[in-house]
C-alpha positions, -999 to 999 in steps of 0.1 A, spaced: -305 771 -101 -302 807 -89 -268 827 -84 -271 826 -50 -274 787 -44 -250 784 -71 -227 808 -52 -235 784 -23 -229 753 -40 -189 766 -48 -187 781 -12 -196 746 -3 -169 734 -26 -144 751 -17 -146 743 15 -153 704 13 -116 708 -6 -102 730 22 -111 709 49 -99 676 30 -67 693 18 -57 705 57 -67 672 70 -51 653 49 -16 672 55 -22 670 92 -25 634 90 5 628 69 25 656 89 12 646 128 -4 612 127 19 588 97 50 611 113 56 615 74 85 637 80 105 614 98 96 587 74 104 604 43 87 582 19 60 551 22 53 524 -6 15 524 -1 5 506 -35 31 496 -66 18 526 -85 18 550 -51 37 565 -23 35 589 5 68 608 -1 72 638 17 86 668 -1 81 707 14 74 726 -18 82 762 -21 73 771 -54 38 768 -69 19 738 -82 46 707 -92 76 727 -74 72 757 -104 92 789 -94 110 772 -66 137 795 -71 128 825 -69 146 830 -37 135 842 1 106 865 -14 92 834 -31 67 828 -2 53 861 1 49 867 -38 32 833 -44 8 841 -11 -2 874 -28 -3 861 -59 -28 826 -47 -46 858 -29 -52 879 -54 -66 846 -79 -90 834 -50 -101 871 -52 -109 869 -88 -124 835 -86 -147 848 -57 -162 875 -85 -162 848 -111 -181 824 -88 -209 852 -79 -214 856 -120 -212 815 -124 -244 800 -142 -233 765 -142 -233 739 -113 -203 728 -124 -188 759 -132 -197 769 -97 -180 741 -82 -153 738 -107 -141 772 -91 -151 763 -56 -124 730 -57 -99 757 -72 -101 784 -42 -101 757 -17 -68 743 -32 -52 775 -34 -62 789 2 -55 752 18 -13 759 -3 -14 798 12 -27 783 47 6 760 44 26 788 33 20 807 60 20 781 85 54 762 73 71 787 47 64 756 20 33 738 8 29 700 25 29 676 -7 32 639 -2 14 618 -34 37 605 -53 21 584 -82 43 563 -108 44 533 -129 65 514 -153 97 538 -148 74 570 -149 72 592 -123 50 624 -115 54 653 -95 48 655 -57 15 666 -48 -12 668 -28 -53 674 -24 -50 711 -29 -30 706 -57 -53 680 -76 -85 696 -69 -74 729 -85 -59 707 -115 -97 691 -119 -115 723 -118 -92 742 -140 -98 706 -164 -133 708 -159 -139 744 -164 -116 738 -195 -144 714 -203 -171 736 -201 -157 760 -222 -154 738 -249 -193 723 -247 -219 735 -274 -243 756 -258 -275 746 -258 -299 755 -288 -308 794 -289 -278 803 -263 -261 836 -271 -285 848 -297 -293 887 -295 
């Protein structure tokens, strides 16, 4: 596949997550009423819970005060930047769209931080007395690609790679 479909293929990515990611918190926000709901059991293991997140991914840094927002937008900014050179040098198709699913996530949190002041996160998954973080498609999609590009980096190249 050349660079330039590649390119295309996380373009396409990352806005597949984008879209899905907004939608989704429209839905939860506009349509369910989530807000006024606060939480809903949807399956033993899962809930809609609403929380308004101002730190980073699983409510990390959410005190570092009123300058919070604008230092986590420029900081999201600044990483979609770098994955935009990153996905231009990508040789991979998953690499591609590993990086694609993680600018999507982190544009769809700034759109939300701009928009609200907070990130929209509403799955809440537990079990058995465990309980995980609030989070939402954004969230998980740039937790898969950073696992799958974690993935890739640990596969053997194939046969004659990075000789000379």
């Amino acid at each position: 596949m050349t660079r330039n479909r590649l390119t295309s293929l996380g373009l396409l990515a990352s806005v597949l997550v984008l879209a899905a990611d907004q939608a989704s918190k429209y839905w939860v926000r506009e349509v369910l009423d989530l807000p006024t709901l606060g939480s809903i059991a949807i399956l033993p293991v899962l809930n809609f819970t609403m929380v308004w997140n101002r730190g980073v991914t699983f409510g990390l840094l959410n005190s570092l005060g009123d300058w919070s927002g604008l230092v986590l937008t420029g900081g999201a900014l600044l990483v979609v930047a770098a994955l935009g050179v990153w996905l231009r040098r990508a040789e991979r198709r998953l690499v591609a769209a590993s990086i694609g699913a993680i600018a999507g996530g982190a544009i769809g949190n700034v759109i939300d931080r701009l928009r609200f002041g907070a990130v929209v996160d509403f799955i809440h998954a537990h079990a058995w007395g465990w309980s995980w973080y609030v989070f939402n498609v954004a969230d998980a999609a740039i937790v898969c690609g950073v696992a799958a590009l974690v993935l890739d980096g640990m596969r053997k190249p194939p046969s004659g790679a990075g000789a000379g």
